[in-house]
N, C-alpha and C positions, 0 to 999 in steps of 0.2 A: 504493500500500500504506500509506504513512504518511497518507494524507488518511482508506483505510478504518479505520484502526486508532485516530484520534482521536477520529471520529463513534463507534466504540463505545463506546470511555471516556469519551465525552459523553452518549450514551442511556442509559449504566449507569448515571453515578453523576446526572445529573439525571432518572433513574426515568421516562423517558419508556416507552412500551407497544414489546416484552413485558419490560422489566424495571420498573415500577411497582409491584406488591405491595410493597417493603422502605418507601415513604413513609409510606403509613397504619399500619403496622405499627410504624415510629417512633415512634409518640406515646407507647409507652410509658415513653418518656423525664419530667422533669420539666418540667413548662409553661415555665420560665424557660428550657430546654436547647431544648425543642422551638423556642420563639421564633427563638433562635441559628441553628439549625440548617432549619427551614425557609424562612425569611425571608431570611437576609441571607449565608449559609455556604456550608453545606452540598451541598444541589442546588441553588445558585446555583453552584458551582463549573464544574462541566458547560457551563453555559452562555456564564460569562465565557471558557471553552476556544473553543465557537464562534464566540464575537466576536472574539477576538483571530486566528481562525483561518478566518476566513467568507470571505477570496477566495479561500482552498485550496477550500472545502470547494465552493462556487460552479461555479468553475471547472471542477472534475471529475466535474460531474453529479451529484454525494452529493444537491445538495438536494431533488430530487425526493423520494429519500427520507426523508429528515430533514421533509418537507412531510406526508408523508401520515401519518407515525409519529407529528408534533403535531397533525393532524386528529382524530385516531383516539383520542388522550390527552385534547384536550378534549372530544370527543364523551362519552368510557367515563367520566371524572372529575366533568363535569357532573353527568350522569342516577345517577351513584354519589350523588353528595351529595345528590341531591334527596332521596332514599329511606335516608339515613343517620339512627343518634338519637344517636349519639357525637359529644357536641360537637367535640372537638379532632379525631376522624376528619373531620367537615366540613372543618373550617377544613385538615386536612391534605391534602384531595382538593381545595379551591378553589385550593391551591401548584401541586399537579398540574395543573389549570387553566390557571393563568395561567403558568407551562414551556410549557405545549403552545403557548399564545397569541406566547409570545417567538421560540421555535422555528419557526412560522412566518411571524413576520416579518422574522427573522433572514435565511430561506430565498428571500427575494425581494430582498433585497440591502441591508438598510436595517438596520445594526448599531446605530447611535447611536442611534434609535428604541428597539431592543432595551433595549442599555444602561439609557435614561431610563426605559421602564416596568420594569424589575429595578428602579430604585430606589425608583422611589414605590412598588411592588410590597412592597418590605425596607419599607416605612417604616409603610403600614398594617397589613400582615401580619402585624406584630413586635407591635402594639400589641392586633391580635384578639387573640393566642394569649396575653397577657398579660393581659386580659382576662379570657381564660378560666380563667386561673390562677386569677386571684382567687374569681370564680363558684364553681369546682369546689371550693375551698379555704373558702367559706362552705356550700358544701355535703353537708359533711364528705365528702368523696373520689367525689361520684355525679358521671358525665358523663354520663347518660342526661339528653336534652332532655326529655325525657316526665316527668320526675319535677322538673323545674323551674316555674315559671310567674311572673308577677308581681315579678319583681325587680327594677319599676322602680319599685318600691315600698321595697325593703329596701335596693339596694345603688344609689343614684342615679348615682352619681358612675363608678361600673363601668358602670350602662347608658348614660351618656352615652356615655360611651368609645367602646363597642364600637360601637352607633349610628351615628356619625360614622366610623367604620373599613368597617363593612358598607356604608356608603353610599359613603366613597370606592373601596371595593370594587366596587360597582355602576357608577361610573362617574358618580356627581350630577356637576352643574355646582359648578364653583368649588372641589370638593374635589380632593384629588393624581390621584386614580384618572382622574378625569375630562380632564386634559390627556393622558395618554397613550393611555389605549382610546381617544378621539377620532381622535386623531394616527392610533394604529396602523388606526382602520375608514378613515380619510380615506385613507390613503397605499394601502390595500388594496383601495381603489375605481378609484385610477387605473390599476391595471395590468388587462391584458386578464386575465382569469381565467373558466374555467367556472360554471356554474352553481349546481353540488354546494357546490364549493369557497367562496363566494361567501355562498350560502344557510346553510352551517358559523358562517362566522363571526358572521353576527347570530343564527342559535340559540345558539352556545353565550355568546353575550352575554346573552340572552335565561336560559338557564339559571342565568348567575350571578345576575342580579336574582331568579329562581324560589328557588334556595335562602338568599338571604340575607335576602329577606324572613322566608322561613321560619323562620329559623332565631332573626332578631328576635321573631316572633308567639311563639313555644315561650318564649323566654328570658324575654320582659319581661310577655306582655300574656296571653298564655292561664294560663287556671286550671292547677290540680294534675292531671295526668291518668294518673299512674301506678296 
């Protein structure tokens, strides 16, 4: 009972599926609050609960389900961003993303993995969404990517930024992002797993590079298209 009753208050408050609608709906917080609170806080809370708690939750079979609930998270959050034009919505469905990603590697026994990509996870995450502040904030208050284009033009030093955040994001070599998503595909190769399961994790790798290129092209390089 207390191992079921942890895992909910870990789904809930790290908004994994079906409690996920309150993440994107966060954003309408301030960019500096949202940083705080997506990145390094808030539904990171959830999560540090299952680290500290992962041979309870192991042990009595939870993780099956806690496995398929973070399959299901990055699958619906991926294909959500792709199709998103709210900047800070993306970057708050790519958090969702990378929850689902911790959650199941959490779920195969590898906590300190977990941990380590929550941090480099806090560290680029905190600087998109800061980023983005700035963007919206030369913007005068528009978060539609549709109505942006060429800002590596006007605001250099913000598209460096973000640039170098979407790519650690992606998982480049030599950047943060890229020691941990490695780690987490390498360690997920060695165990016997299904096919489904298997197949999940390099698409929804595959969907982060889809939206975060995108979401570069809109920002920096595409015309006015509103």
């Amino acid at each position: 009972m207390i191992s079921l009753l942890i895992m909910i208050a870990a789904i809930t408050k790290r908004a994994q599926i079906p409690f996920s609608a309150w993440l994107p709906a966060a954003i309408a917080a301030p960019t500096p609050v949202s940083a705080l609170v997506h990145s390094s806080t808030l539904v990171t809370a959830g999560i540090y609960l299952l680290i500290r708690f992962n041979c309870l939750i192991i042990s009595n079979g939870f993780s099956q389900i806690l496995f398929l609930l973070g399959g299901l998270t990055i699958l619906i959050a991926g294909l959500g961003a792709n199709f998103e034009f709210d900047l800070k919505k993306i970057i708050a469905l790519s958090t969702l993303r990378q929850l689902g990603l911790i959650i199941r590697i959490l779920c195969i026994g590898a906590p300190i993995l977990a941990f380590f990509h929550l941090l480099t996870h806090a560290l680029f995450k905190a600087l998109l969404f800061i980023c983005a502040g700035v963007i919206i904030h030369s913007m005068k208050n528009f978060q539609d990517i549709r109505y942006m284009g060429s800002l590596i033009f006007c605001l250099p030093m913000t598209a460096s930024y973000i640039n170098i955040a979407n790519l650690a994001l992606c998982g480049i070599p030599f950047l943060a992002g890229f020691y941990s998503k490695d780690l987490i595909l390498e360690v997920r190769s060695f165990f016997s797993v299904n096919l489904l399961s298997y197949f999940l994790y390099y698409f929804s790798t595959g969907l982060t590079v889809c939206y975060s290129i995108r979401l570069i092209y809109y920002l920096l390089y595409a015309g006015f298209s509103g």
